[in-house]
N, C-alpha and C positions, 0 to 999 in steps of 0.2 A: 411592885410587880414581882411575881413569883418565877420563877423559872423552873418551867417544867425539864427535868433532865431526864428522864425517861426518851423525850427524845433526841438527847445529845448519846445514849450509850453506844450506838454504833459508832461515831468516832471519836469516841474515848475508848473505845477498845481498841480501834485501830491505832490510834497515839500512843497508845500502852504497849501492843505488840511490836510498835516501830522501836520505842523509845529503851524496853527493856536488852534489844542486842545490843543498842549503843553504849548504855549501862554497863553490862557484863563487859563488853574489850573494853573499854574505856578502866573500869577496874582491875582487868586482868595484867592489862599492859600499864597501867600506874602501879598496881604491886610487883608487876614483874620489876620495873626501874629502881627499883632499891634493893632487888634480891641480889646479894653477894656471891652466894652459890653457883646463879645462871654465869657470870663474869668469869669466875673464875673459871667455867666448866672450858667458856667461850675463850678464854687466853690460854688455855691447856692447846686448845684445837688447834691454834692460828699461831701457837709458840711465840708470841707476847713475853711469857716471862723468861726464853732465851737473849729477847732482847731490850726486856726493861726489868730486869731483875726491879725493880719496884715497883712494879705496877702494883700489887697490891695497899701499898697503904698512900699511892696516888689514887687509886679505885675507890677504897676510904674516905680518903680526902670530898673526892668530887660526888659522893653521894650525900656523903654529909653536909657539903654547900648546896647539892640541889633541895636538900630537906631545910635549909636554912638554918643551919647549926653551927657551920664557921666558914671562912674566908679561904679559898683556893690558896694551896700551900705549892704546890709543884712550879716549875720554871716553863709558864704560860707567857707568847707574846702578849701585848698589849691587847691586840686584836681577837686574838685566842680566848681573852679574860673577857673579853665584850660579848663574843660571841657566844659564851658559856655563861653569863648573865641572863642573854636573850632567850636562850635555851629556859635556864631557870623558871625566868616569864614566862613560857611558855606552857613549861611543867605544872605554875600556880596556878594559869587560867585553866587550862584543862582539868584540874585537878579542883575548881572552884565549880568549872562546868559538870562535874561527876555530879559534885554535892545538891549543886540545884537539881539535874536530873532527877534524882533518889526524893527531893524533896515535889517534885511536879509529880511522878509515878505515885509518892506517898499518897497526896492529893487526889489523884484522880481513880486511884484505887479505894479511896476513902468515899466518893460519889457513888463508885459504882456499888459499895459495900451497903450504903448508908441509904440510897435511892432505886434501886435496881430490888424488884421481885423474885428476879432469877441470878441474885448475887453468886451463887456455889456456880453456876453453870456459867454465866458472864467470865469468871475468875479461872475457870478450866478453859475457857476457846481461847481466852488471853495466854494464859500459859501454853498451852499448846502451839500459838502461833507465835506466838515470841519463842517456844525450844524451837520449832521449824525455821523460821528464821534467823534466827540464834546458830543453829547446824548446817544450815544449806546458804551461808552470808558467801558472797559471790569476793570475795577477799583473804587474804591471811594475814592477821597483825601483824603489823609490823615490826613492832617490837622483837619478833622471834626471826625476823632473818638479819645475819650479822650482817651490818655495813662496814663494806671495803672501802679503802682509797686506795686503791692498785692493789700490793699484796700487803699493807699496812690498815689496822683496828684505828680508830678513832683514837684511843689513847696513844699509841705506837708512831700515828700520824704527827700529836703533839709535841710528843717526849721526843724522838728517835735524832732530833736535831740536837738536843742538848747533852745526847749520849755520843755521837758521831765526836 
């Protein structure tokens, strides 16, 4: 049995226009997480390095163990070191769920190329509503607003007991 996809290209376009903002923050905010630059901009702001003169090569540390390249070197509770495990995990699924996205969009953009008579025009309303949606997403990443724990950063949170 053949499947005719001609009549599946309405939603598959629509899948595509959903699926491509998720794509874009989902890689936006996975490249952000390793960028050193934003960190440091963000410990300038909230004067972190007044009170962890090493946060930087604790910042090192902890992106290199979320990339899976070494083992948490800073003076983490037990519970701390769990909870930045979990984090981890969390980091690889998401970051497993990008790669299948990119690899479903490949595919379905591959149907529409391969099956579709109005491929060039298909490929423009797609684009076009995925930048629309993509610009007008009724959210802000999250990635991009610092999180507080009162007037202490996430690392400042951890560390600030082992410098007291």
């Amino acid at each position: 049995m053949e499947i005719k996809w001609e009549k599946h290209h309405l939603w598959i376009k629509v899948l595509l226009i959903l699926l491509i903002p998720i794509a874009i923050y989902l890689g936006v905010t996975n490249s952000m997480l390793y960028d050193n630059s934003l960190y440091k901009e963000e410990f300038g702001k909230v004067g972190t390095y007044d009170r962890v003169p090493e946060a930087d090569s604790i910042m090192d540390n902890m992106i290199d163990f979320f990339r899976g390249e070494e083992d948490i070197q800073a003076n983490f509770t037990t519970a701390e070191k769990n909870h930045l495990e979990d984090v981890k995990g969390l980091i690889t699924s998401v970051t497993g769920f990008l790669y299948l996205l990119i690899l479903i969009k490949l595919a379905l953009f591959g149907v529409i190329i391969f099956t579709s008579k109005k491929a060039i025009d298909d490929i423009i309303h797609i684009t076009l509503g995925s930048g629309l949606l993509t610009f007008f997403w009724p959210f802000e990443i999250p990635s991009r607003m610092p999180i507080k724990y009162g007037s202490r950063t996430p690392l400042e949170f951890a560390t600030v007991k082992n410098l007291s």
